[in-house]
N, C-alpha and C positions, 0 to 999 in steps of 0.2 A: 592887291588882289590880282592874283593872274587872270588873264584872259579865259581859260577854260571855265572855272570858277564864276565869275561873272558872267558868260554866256549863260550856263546852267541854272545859274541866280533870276535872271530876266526870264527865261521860260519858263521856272520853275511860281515868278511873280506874275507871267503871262496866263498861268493856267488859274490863279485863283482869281485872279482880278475877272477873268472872263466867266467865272463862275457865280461871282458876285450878287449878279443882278440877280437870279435866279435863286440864291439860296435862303435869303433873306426878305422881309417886305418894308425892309426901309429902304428912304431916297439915300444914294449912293453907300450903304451898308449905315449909316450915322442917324439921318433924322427919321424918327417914327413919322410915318403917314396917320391924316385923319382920319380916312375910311381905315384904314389897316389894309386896306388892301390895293398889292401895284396890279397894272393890268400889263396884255404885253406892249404895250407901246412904248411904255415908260421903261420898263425892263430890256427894249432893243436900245431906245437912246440910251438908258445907264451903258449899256455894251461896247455903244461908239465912245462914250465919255471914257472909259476906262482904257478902250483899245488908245484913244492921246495920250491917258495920263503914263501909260506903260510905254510906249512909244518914246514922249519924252524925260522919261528914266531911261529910256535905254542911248537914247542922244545924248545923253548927259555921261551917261557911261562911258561912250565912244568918246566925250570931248576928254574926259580925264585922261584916258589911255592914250593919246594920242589927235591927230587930225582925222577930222570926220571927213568919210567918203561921200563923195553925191551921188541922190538914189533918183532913180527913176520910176513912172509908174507901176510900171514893174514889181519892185521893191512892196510898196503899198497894195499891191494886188494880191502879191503873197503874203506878206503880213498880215495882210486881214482876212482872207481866208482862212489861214492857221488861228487866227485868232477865232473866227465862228467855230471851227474843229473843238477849239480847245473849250468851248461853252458850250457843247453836245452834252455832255454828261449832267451838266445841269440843267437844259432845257428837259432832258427825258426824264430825268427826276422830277421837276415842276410839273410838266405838264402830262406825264406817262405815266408814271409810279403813284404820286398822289392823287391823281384823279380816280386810277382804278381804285386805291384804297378806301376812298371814301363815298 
C-alpha cells in the first residue's frame, strides 16, 4: 500500500472511529447497555478509547512502512485535537439535532 493511500485510510478510520461513541448506545459500538442508555461520560471515555485504538493502527502502520519516528507532546496535542474535530459532527447530531427533534 502506498504511503498516500494509507495516510487517507487512517484519517478516513480516524473520522468514524471518533464518531462512534456518539452514533450508537452501545459500549464501544458491540455490547448493548442495560439501561439502553450511554450518558456523556461514558461516550467521552469511548472517545479516548478509540483515539488509542486508532493511534495504534496508525503505529502499526508506521512499523510496516518502515522505522517509526519519535513523537513529542506535541504530536499528541495535535492528534487529539483533530481527533475532538473529527467527533463534532457527531456530538451535534446527539446532542443538537436530536434533542430539538424530540
Amino acid at each position: 500500500m502506498s504511503p498516500d493511500v494509507s495516510i487517507w485510510l487512517l484519517i478516513a478510520l480516524a473520522f468514524v472511529a471518533a464518531n462512534l461513541p456518539f452514533a450508537n448506545n452501545r459500549l464501544l459500538a458491540v455490547a448493548p447497555l442495560r439501561g439502553g442508555h450511554k450518558g456523556l461520560g461514558l461516550r467521552l471515555l469511548e472517545l479516548v478509547l478509540w483515539y488509542f485504538v486508532v493511534g495504534g493502527i496508525g503505529l502499526a502502520m508506521e512499523k510496516s512502512a518502515g522505522q517509526i519516528y519519535p513523537q513529542g507532546w506535541e504530536f499528541y496535542a495535535v492528534t487529539g485535537a483533530l481527533f475532538l474535530t473529527f467527533a463534532f459532527p457527531g456530538f451535534v447530531y446527539r446532542y443538537l439535532v436530536l434533542r430539538h427533534r424530540g
